[in-house]
N, CA, C and O of each residue as an XYZ file, in Angstrom:
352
protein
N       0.845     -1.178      0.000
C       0.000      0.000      0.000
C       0.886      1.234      0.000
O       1.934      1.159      0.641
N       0.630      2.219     -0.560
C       0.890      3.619     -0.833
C       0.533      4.545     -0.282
O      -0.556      4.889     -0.743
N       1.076      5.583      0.991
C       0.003      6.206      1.378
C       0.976      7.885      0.731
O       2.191      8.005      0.578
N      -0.028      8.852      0.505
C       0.359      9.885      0.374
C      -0.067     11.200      0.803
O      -1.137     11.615      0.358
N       0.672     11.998      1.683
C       0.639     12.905      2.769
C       1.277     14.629      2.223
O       2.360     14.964      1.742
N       0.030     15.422      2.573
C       0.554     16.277      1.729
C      -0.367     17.500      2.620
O      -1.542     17.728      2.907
N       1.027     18.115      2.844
C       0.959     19.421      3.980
C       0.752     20.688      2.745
O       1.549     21.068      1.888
N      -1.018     21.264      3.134
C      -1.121     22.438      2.494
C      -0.736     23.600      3.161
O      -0.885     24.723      2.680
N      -0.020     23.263      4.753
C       0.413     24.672      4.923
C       1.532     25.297      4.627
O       2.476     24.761      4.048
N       1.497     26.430      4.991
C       3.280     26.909      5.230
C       3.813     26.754      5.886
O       4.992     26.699      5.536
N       3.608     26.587      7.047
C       4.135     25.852      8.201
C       4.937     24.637      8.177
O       4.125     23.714      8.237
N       6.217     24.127      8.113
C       6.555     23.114      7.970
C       6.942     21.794      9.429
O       7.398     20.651      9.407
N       6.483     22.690     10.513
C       6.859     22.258     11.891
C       5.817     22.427     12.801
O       5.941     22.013     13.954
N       4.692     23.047     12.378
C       4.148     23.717     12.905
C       2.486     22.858     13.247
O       2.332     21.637     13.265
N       1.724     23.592     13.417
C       0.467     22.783     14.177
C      -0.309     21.580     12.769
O      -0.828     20.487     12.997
N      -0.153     22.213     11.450
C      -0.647     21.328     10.714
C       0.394     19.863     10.382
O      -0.033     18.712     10.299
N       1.448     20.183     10.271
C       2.420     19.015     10.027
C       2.636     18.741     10.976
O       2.761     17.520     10.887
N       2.796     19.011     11.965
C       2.971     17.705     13.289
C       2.179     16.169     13.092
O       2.549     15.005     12.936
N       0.535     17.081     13.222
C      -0.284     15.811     12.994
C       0.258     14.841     11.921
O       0.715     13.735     12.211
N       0.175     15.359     10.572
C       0.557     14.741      9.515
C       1.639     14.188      9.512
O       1.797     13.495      8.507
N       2.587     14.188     10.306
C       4.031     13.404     10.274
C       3.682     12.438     11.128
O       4.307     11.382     11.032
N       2.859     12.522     11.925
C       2.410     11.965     12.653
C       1.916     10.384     12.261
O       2.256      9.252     12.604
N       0.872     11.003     11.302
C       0.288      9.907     11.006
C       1.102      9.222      9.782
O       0.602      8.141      9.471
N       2.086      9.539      9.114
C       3.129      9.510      8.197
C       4.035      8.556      8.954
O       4.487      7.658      8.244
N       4.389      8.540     10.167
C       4.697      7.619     10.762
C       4.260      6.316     11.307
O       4.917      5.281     11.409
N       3.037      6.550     11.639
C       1.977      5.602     11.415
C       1.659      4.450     10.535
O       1.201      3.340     10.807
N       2.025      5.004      9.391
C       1.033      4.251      8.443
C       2.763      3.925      7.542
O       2.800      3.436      6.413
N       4.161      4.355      8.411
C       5.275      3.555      7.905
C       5.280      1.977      8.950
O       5.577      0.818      8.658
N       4.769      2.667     10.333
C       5.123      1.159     10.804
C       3.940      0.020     10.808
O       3.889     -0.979     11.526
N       2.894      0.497      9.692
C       1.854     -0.385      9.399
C       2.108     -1.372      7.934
O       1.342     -2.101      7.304
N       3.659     -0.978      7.734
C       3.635     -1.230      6.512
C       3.277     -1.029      5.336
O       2.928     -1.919      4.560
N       3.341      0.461      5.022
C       2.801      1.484      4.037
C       4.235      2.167      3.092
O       4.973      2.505      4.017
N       4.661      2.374      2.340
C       5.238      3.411      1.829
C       4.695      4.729      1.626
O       3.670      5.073      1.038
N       5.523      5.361      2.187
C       4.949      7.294      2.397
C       5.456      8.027      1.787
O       6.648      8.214      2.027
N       4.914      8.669      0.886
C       5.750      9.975      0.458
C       5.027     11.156      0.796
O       3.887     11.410      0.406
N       5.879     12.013      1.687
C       5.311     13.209      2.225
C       6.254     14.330      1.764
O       7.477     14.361      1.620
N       4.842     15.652      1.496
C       4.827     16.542      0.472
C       4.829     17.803      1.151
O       3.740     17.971      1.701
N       5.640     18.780      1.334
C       4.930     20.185      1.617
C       4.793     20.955      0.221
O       5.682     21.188     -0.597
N       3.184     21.346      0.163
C       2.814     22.097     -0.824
C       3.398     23.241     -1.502
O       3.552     23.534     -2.688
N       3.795     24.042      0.075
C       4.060     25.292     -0.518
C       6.101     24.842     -1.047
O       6.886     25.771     -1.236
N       6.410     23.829     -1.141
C       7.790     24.069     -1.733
C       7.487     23.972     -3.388
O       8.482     23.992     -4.112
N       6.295     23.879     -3.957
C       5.962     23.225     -5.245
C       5.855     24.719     -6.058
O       5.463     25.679     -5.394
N       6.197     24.916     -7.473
C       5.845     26.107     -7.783
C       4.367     25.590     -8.685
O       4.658     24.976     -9.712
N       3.424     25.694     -8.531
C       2.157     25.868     -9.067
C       1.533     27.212     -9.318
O       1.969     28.290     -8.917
N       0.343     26.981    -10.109
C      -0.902     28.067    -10.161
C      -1.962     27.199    -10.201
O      -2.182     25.987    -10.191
N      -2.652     28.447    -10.260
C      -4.179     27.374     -9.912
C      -4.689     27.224    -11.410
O      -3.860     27.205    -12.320
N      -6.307     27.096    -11.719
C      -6.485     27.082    -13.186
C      -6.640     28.354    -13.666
O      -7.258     29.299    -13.177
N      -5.636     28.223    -15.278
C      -6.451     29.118    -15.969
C      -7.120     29.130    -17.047
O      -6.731     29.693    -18.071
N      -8.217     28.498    -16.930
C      -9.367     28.498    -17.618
C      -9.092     28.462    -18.960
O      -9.720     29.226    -19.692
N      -8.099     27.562    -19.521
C      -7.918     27.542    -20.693
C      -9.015     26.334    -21.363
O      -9.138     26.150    -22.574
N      -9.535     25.806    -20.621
C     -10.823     24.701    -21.041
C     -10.468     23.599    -21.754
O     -11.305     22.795    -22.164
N      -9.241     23.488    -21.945
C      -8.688     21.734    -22.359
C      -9.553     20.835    -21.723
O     -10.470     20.242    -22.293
N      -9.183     20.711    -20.237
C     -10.125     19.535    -19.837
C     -11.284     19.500    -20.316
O     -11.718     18.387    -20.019
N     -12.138     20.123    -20.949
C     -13.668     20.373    -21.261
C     -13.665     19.697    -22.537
O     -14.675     19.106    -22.919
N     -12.588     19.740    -23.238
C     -12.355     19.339    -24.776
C     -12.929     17.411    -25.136
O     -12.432     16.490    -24.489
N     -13.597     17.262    -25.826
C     -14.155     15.828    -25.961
C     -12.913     14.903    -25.843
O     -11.939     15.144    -26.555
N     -12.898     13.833    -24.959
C     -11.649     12.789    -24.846
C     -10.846     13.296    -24.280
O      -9.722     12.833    -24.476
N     -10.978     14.699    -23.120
C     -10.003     14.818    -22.204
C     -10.261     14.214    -20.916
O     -11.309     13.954    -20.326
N      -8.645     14.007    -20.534
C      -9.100     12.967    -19.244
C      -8.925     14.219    -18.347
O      -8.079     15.110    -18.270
N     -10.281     13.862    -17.587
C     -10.713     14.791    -16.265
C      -9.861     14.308    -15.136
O      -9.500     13.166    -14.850
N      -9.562     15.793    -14.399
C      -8.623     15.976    -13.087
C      -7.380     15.600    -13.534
O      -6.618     14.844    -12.931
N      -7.070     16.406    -15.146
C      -5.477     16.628    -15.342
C      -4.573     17.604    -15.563
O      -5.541     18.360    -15.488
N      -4.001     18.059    -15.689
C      -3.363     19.164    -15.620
C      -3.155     19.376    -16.899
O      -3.074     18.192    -17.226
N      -2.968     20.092    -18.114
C      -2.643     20.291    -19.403
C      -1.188     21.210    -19.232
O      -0.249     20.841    -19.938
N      -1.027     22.088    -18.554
C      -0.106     23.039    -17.869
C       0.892     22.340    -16.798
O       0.756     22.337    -15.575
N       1.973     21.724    -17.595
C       2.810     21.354    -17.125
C       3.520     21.889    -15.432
O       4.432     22.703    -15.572
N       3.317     21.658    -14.488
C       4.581     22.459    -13.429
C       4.500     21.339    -12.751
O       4.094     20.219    -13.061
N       5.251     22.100    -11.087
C       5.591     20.620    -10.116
C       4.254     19.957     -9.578
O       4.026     18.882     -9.025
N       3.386     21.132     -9.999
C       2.240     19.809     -9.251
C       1.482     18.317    -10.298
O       0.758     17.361    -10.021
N       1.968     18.690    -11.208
C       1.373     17.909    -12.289
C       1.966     16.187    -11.921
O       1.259     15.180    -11.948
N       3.259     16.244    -11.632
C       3.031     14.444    -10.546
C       2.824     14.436     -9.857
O       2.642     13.254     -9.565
N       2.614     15.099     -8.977
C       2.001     14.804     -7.631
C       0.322     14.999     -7.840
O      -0.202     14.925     -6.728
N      -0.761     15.241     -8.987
C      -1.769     14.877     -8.882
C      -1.749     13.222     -9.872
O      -2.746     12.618    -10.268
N      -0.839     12.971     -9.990
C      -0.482     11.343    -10.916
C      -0.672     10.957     -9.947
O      -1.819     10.580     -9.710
N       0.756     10.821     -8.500
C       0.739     10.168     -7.074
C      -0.868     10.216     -6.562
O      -1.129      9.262     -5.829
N      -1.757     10.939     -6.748
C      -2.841     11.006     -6.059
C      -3.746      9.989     -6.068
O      -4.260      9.221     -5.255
N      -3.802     10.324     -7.790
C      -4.360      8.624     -8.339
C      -4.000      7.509     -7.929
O      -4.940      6.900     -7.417
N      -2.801      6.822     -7.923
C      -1.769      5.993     -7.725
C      -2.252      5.273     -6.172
O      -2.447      4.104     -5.839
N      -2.321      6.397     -5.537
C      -1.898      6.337     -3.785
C      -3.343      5.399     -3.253
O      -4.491      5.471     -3.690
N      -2.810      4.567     -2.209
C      -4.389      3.465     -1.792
C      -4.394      4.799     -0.791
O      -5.158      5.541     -1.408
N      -3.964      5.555      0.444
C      -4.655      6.333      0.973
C      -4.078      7.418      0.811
O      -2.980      7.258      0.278
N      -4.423      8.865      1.118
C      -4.285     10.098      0.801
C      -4.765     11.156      2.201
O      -5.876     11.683      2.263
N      -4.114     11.256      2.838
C      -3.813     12.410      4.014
C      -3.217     13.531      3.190
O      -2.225     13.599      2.465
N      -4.633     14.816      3.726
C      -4.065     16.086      3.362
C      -4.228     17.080      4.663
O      -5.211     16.953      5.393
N      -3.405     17.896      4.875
C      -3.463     18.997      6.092
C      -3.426     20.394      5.570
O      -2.702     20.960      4.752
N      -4.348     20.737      6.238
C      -4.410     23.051      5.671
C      -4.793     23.245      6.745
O      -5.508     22.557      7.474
N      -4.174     24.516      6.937
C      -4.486     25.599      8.092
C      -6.094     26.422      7.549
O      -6.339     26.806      6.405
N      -6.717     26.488      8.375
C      -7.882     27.599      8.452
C      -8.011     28.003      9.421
O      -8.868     28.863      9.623
């Protein structure tokens, strides 16, 4: 199993990643492989509405706009569980 852990804060020590390392540890001594992510080291944008995905025979929830987040929504697919953490 695959698990994949992925800190949306900025915080890298802080109240949201604690938990998440937490359980990142967890689910290593359950016999899981982990790959854990802080978001904000990734350079992304969000969408811009260029409407590819909308296009007939596009595969939905992909990125057309190449950057660093574009494998790590591959890993998402991939992953049997998926832990995410954000500050609000």
């Amino acid at each position: 199993m695959h698990t994949l852990v992925l800190n949306a804060s900025p915080g890298k020590a802080w109240n949201t990643a604690k938990p998440l390392k937490s359980a990142a540890e967890g689910a290593k001594s359950a016999g899981s492989e982990v790959d854990y992510i802080d978001l904000y080291d990734l350079n992304f944008t969000g969408c811009r509405s260029c409407m590819l995905c909308k296009r007939e025979g596009a595969q939905r929830c992909r990125r057309y706009w190449k950057d660093d987040l574009s494998p790590i929504i591959d890993k998402i697919f991939r992953a049997g569980a998926l832990l995410i953490g954000a500050a609000i």
